[in-house]
Backbone as a chain_set.jsonl record, in Angstrom:
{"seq": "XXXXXXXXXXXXXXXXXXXXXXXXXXXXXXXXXXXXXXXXXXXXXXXXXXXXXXXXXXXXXXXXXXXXXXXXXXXXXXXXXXXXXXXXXXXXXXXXXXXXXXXXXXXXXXXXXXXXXXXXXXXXXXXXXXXXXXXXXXXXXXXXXXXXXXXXXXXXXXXXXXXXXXXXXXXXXXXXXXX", "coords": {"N": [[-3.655, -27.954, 30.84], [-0.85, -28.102, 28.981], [1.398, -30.508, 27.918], [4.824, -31.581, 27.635], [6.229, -32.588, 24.548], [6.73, -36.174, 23.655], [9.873, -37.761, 24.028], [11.588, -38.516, 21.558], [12.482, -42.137, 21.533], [15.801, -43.735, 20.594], [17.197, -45.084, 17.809], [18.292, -48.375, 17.889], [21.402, -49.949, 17.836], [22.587, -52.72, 16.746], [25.972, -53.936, 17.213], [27.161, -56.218, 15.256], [29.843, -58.374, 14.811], [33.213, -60.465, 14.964], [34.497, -58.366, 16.598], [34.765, -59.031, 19.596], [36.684, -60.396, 19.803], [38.791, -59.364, 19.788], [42.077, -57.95, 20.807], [41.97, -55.142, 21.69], [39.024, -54.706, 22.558], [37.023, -53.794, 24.078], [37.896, -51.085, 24.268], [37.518, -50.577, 21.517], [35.164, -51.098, 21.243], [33.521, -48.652, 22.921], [34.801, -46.722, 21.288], [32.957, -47.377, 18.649], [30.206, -46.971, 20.775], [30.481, -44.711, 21.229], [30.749, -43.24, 18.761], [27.959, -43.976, 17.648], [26.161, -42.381, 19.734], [27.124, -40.278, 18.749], [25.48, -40.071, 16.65], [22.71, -40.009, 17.433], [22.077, -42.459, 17.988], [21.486, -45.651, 19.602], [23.973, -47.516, 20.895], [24.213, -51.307, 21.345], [25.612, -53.461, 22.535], [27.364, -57.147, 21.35], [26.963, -59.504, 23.821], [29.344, -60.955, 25.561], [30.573, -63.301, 27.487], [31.428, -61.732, 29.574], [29.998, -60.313, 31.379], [27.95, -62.176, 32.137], [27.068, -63.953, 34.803], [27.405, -66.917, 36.892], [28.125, -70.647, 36.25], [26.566, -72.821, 34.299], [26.308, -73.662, 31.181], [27.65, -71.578, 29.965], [28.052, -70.414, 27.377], [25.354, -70.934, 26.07], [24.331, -68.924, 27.6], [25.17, -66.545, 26.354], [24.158, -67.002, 23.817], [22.0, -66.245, 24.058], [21.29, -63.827, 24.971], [22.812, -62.485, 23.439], [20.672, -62.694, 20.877], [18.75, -61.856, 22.265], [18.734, -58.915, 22.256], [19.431, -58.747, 19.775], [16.924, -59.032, 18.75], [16.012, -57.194, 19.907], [16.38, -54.957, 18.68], [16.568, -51.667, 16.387], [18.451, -51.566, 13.719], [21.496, -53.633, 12.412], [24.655, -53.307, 12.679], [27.184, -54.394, 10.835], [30.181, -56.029, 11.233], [31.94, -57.575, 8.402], [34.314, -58.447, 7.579], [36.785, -60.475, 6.459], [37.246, -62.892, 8.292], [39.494, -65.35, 9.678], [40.311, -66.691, 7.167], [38.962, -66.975, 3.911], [36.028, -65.778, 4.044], [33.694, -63.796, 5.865], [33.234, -64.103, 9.724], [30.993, -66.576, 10.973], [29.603, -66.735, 13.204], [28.909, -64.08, 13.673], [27.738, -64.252, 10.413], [25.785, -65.355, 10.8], [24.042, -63.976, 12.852], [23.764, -61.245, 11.06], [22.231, -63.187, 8.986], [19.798, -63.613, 10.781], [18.962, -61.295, 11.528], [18.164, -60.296, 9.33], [16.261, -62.352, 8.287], [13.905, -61.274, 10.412], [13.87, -58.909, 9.415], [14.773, -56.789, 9.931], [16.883, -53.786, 9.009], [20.237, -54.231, 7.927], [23.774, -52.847, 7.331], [26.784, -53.517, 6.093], [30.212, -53.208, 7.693], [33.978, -53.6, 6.331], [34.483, -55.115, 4.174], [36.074, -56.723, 1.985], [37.33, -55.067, -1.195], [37.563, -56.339, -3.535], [36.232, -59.034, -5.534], [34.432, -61.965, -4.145], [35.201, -64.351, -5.8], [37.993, -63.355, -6.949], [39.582, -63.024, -4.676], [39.457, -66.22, -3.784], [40.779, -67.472, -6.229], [43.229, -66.369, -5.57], [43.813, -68.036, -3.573], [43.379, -70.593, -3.472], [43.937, -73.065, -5.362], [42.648, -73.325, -8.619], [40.742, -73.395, -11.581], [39.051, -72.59, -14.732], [36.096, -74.886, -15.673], [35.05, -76.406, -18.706], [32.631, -75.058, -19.276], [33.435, -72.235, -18.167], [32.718, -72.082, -16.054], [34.827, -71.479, -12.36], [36.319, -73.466, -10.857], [37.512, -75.257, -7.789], [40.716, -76.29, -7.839], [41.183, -80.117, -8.342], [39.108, -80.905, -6.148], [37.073, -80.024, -7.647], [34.733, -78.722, -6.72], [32.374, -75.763, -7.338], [32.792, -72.605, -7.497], [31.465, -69.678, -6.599], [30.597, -67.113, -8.466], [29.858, -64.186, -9.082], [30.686, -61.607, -9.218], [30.329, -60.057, -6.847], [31.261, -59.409, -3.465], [31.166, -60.838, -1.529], [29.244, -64.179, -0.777], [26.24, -64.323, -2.29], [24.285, -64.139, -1.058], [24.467, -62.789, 1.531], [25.326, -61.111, -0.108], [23.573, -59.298, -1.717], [21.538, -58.801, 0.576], [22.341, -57.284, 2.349], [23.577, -53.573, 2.841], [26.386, -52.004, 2.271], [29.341, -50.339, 3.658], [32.267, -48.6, 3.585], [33.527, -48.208, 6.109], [33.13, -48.732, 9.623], [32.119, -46.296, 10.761], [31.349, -44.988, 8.566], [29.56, -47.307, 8.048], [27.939, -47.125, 10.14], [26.652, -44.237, 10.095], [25.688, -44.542, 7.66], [23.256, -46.527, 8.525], [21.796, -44.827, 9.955], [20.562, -43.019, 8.357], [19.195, -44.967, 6.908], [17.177, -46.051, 8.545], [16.215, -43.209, 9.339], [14.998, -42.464, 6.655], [13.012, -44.814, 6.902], [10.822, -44.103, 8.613]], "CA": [[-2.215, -28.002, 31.027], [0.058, -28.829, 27.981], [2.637, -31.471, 28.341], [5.9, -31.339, 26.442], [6.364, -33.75, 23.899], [7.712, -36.806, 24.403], [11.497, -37.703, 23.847], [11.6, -40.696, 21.182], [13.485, -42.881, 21.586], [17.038, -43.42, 20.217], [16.965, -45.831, 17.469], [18.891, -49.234, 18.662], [21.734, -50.638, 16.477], [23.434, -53.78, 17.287], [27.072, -54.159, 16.683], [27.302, -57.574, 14.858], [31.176, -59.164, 14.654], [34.448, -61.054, 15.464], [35.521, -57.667, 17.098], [34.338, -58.992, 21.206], [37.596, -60.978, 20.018], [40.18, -58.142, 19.394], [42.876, -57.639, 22.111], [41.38, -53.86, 22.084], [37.596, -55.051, 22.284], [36.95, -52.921, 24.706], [38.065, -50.083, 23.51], [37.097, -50.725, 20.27], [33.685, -50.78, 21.114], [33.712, -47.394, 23.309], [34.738, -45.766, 19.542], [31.442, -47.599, 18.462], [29.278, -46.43, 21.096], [30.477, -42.996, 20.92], [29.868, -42.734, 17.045], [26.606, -44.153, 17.756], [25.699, -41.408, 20.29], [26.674, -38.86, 18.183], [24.611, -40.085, 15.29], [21.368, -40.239, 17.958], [21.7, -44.261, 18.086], [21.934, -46.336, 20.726], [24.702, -49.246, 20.434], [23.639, -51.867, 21.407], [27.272, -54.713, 22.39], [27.17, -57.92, 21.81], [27.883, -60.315, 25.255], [30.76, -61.678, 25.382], [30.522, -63.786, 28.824], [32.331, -61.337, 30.763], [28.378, -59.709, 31.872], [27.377, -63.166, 32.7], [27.226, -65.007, 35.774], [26.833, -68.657, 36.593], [28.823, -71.628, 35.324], [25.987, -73.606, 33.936], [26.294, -73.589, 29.918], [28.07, -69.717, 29.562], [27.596, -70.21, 25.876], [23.658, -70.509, 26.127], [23.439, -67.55, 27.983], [25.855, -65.446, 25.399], [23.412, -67.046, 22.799], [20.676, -66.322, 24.532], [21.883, -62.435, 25.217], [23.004, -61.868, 22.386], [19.712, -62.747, 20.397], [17.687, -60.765, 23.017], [19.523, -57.801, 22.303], [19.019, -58.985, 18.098], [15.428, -58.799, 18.596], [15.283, -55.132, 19.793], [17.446, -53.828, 17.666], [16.17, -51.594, 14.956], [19.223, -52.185, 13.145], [22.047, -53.857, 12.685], [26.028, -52.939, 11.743], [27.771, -56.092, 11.637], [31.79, -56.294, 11.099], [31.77, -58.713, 7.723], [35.445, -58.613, 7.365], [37.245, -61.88, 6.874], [37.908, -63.821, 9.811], [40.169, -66.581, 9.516], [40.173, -67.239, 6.129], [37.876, -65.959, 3.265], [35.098, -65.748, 4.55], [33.027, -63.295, 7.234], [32.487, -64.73, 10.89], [30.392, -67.82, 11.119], [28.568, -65.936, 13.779], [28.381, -62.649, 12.793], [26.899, -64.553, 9.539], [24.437, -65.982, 11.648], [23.413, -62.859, 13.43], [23.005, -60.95, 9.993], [20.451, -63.457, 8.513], [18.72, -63.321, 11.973], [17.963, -59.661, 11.706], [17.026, -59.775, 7.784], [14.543, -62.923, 8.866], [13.332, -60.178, 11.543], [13.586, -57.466, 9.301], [15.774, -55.958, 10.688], [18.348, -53.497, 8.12], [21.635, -54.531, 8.185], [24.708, -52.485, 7.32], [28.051, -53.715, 6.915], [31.742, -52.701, 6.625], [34.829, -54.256, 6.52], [34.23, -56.198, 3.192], [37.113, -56.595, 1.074], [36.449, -54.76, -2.628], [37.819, -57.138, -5.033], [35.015, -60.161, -5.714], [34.864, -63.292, -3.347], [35.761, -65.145, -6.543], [39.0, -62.938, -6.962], [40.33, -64.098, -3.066], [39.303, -67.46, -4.071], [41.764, -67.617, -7.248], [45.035, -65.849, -5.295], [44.191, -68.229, -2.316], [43.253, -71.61, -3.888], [44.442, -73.532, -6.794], [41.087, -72.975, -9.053], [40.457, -73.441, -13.121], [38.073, -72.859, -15.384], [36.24, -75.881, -16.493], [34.916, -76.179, -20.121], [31.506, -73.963, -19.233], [33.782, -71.265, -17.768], [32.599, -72.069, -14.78], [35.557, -71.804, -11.739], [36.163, -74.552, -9.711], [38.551, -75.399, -7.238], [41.227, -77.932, -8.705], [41.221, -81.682, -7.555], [37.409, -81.543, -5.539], [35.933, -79.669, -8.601], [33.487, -77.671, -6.499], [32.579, -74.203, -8.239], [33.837, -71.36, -6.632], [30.446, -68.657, -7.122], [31.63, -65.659, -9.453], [28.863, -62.734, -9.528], [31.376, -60.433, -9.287], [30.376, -60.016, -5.278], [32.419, -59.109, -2.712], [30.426, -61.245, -0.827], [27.833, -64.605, -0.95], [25.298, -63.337, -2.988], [23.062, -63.971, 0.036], [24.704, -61.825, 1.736], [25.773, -59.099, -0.825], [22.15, -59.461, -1.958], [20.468, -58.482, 1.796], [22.679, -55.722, 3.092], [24.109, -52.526, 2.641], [27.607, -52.06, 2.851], [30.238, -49.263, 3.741], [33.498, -48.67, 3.841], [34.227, -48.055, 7.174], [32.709, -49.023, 10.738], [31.758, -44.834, 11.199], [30.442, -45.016, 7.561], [28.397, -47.813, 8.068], [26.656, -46.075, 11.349], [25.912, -43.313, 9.174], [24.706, -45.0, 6.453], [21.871, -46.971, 8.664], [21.003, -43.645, 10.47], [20.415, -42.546, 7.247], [18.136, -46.31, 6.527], [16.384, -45.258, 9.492], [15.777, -41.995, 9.491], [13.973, -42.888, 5.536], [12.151, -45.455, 6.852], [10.306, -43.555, 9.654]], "C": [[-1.573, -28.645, 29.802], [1.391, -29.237, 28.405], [3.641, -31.437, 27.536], [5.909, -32.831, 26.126], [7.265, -34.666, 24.282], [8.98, -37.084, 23.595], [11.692, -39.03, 22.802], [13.013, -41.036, 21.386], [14.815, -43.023, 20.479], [16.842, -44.635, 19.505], [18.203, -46.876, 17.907], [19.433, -50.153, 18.0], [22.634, -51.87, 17.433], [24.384, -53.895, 16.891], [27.573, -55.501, 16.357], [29.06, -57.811, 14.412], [32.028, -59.746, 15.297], [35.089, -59.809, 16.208], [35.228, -57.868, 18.712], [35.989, -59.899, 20.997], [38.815, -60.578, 19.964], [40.911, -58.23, 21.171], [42.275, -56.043, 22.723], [40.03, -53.934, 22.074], [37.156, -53.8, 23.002], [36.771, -51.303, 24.941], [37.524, -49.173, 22.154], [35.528, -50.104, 20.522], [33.222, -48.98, 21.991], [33.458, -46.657, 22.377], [33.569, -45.942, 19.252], [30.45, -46.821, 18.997], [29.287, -45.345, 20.901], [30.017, -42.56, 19.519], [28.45, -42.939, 16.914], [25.472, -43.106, 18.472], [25.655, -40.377, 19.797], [26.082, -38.343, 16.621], [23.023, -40.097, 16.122], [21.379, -41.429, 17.751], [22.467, -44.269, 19.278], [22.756, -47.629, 20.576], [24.324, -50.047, 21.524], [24.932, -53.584, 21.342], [26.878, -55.757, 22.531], [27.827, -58.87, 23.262], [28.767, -61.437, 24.841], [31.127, -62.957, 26.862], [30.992, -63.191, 30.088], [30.932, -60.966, 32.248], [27.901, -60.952, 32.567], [27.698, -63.662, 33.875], [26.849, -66.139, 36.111], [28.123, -69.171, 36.026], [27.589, -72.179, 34.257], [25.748, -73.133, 32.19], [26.673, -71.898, 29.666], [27.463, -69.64, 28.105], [25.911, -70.111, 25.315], [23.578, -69.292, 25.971], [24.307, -66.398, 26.884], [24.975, -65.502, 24.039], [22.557, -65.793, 22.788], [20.309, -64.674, 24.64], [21.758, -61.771, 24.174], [21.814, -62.098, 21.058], [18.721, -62.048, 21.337], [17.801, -59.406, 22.223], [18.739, -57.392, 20.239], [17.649, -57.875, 18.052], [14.6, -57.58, 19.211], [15.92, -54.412, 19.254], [16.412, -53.332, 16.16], [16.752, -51.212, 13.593], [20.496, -52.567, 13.373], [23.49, -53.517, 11.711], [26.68, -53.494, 11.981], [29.553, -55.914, 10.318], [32.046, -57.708, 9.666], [32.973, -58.829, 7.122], [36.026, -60.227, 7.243], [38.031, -62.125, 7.631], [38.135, -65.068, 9.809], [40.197, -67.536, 8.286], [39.252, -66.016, 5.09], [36.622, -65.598, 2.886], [34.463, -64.749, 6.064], [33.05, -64.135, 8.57], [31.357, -65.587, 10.802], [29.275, -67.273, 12.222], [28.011, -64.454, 13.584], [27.392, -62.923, 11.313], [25.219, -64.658, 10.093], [23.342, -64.854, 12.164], [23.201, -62.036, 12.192], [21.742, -61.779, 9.236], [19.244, -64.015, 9.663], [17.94, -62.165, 12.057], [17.371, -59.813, 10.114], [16.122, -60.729, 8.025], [13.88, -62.055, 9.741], [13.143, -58.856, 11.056], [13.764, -56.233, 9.069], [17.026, -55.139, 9.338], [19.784, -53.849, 8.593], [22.67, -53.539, 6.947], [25.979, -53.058, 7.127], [29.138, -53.093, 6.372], [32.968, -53.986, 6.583], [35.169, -55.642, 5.561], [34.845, -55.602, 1.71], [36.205, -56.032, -0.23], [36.441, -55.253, -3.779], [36.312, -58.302, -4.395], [35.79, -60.959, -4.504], [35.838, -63.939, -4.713], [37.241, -64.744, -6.699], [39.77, -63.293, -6.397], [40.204, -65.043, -3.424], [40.434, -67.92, -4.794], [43.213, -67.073, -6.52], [44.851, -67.018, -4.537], [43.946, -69.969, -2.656], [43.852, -72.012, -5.438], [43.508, -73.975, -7.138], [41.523, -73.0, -10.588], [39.007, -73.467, -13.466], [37.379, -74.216, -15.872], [35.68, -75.415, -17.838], [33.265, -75.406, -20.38], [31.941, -72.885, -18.815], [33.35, -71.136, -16.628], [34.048, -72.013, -13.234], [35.21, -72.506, -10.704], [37.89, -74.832, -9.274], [39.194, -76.655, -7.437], [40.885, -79.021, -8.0], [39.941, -81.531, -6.875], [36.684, -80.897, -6.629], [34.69, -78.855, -8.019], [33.699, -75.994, -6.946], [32.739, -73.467, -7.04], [32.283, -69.982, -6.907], [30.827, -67.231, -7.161], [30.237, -65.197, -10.057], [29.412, -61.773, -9.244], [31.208, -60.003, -7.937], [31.422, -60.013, -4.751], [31.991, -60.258, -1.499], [29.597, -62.487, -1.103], [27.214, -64.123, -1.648], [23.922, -64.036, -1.747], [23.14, -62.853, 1.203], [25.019, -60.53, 1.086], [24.468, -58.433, -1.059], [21.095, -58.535, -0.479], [21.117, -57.252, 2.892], [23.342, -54.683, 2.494], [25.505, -52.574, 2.915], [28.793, -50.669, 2.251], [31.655, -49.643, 4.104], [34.462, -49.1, 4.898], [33.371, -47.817, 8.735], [31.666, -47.13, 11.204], [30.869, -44.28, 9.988], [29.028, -45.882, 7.662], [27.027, -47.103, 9.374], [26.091, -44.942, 10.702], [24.652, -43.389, 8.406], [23.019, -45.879, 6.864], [21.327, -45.619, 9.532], [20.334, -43.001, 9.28], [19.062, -43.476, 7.052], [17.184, -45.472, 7.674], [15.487, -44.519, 9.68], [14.558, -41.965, 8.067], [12.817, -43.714, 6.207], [11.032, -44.923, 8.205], [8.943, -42.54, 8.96]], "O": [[-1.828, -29.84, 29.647], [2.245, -28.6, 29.022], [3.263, -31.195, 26.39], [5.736, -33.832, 26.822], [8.272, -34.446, 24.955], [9.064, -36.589, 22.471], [11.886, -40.2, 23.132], [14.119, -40.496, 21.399], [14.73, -42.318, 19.474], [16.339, -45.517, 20.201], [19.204, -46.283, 18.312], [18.786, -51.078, 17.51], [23.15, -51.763, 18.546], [24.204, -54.071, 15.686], [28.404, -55.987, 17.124], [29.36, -57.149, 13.419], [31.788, -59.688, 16.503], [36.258, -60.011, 16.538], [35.439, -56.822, 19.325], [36.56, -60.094, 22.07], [39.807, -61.299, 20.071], [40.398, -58.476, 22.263], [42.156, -55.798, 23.924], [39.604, -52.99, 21.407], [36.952, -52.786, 22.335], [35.932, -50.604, 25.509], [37.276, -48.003, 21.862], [34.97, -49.075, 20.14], [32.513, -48.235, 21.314], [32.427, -45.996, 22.252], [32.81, -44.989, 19.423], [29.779, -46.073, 18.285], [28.308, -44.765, 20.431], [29.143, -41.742, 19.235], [27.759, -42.222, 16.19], [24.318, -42.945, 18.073], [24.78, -39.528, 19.961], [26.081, -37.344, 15.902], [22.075, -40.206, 15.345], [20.375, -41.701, 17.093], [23.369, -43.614, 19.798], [22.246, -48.675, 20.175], [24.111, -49.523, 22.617], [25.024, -54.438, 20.46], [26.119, -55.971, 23.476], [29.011, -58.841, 23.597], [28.788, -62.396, 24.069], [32.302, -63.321, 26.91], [31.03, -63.692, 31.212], [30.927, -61.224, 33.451], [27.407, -60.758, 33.678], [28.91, -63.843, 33.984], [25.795, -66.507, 35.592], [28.994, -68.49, 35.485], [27.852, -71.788, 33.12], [24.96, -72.206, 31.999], [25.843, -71.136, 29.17], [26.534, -68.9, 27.781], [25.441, -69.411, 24.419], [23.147, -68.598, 25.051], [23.764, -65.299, 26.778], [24.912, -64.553, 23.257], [22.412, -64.832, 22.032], [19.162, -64.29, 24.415], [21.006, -60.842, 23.881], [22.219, -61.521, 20.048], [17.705, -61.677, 20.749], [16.834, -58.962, 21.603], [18.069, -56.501, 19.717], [17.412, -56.736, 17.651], [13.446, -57.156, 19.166], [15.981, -53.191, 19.402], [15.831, -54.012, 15.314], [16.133, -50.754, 12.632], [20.994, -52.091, 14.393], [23.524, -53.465, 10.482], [27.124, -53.523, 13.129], [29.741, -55.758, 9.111], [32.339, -58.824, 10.096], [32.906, -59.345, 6.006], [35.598, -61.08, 8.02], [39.204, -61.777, 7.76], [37.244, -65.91, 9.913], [40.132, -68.765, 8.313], [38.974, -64.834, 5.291], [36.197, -65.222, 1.793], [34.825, -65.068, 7.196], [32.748, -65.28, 8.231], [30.455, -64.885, 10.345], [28.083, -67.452, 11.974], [26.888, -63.987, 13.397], [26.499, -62.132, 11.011], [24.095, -64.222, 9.843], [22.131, -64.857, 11.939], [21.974, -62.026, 12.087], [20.642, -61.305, 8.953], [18.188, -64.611, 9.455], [16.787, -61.979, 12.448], [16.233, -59.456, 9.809], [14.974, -60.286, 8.051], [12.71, -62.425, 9.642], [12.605, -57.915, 11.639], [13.342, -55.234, 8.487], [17.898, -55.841, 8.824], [20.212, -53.623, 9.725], [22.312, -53.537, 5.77], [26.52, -53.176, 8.226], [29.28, -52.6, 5.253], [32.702, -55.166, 6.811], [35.748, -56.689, 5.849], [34.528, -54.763, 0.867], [35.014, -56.258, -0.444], [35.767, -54.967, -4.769], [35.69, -58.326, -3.333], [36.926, -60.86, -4.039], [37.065, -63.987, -4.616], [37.982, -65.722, -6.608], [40.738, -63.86, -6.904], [41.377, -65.301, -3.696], [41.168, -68.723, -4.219], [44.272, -67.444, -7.027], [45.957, -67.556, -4.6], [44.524, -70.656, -1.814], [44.109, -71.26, -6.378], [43.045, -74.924, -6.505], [42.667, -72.621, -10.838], [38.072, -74.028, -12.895], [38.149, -74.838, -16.604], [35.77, -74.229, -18.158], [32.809, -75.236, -21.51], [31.047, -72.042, -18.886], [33.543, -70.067, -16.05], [34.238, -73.225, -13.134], [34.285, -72.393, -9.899], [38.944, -74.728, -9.901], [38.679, -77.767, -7.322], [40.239, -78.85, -6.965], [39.397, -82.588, -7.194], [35.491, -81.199, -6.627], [33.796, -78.408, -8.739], [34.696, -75.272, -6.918], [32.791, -73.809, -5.859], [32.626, -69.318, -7.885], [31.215, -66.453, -6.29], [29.659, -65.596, -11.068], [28.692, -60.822, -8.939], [32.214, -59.353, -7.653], [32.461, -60.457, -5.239], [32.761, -60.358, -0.544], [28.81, -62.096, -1.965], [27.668, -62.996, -1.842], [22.743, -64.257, -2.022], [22.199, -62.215, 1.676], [25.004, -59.369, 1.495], [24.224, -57.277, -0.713], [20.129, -57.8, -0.688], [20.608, -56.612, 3.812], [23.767, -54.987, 1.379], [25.834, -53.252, 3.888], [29.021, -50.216, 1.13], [32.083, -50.63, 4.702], [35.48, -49.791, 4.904], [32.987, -46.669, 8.959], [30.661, -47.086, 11.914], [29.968, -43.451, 10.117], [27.876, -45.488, 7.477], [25.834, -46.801, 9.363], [24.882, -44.771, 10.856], [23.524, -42.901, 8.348], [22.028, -45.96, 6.138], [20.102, -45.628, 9.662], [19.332, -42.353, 9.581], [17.962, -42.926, 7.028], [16.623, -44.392, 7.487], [14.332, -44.747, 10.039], [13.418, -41.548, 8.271], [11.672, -43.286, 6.059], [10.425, -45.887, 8.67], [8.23, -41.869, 9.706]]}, "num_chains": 1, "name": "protein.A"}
């Protein structure tokens, strides 16, 4: 008797960002999953506490969730837009160098195209000192200018697209190579 082959599985991307905090989250993510379905991925939302039940430490279990979730993902497309300043999400950071310790490809969009150092100079009062180094006036700490749009720990460890429907592409694409 021959058996029909089996069905693989759908590779399993995690949606890493500040967007569970949008007034349209909801929504938002819907768009996500759907682009994800019709690239053959599975999205993969982070929890937000609404899923949870219990009082006892909510924030644990959203950790706790949302690193489950990390650690089957076989990649991740994380929102690295700046949130509240100029700088990515503080958690969304977090959850990107969780998956590259794991492995894991990461993707992102939503990352301005001028340099960090560029935002730095419109948004702080910054000078050269006498190595050409920039530093931010009065505390003197340097300002790091590699031309990045990004950390260079982060520009350095992921991929990055334009646009939330680009980046899903672009790791179906990672993916689909590395298979």
């Amino acid at each position: 008797m021959h058996e029909p082959p089996a069905t693989p599985r759908r590779p399993r991307i995690y949606l890493a960002g500040p967007d569970v905090f949008r007034p349209d989250a909801q929504d938002h993510f819907v768009q996500l999953a759907a682009a994800c379905e019709a690239l053959g991925l599975l999205a993969l939302l982070p929890a937000d506490g609404n899923e949870l039940s219990g009082s006892d430490a909510p924030e644990m279990r959203i950790y706790e969730a949302n690193m489950r979730l990390l650690r089957s993902a076989h990649g991740v497309v994380a929102n690295l837009a700046c949130f509240r300043g100029l700088e990515p999400d503080s958690g969304t950071v977090f959850e990107v160098g969780a998956a590259v310790a794991l492995g894991i490809p990461v993707v992102a969009y939503g990352v301005p195209e001028d340099s960090y150092a560029a935002r730095a100079r419109l948004a702080l009062p910054c000078e050269q000192d006498a190595n050409g180094v920039l530093r931010e006036r009065g505390t003197g700490i340097a300002i790091e200018d590699f031309g990045q749009p990004l950390n260079l720990m982060l520009a350095c460890s992921v991929q990055i697209a334009p646009t939330p429907e680009a980046a899903l592409r672009k790791m179906a694409d990672v993916l689909a190579a590395n298979r």
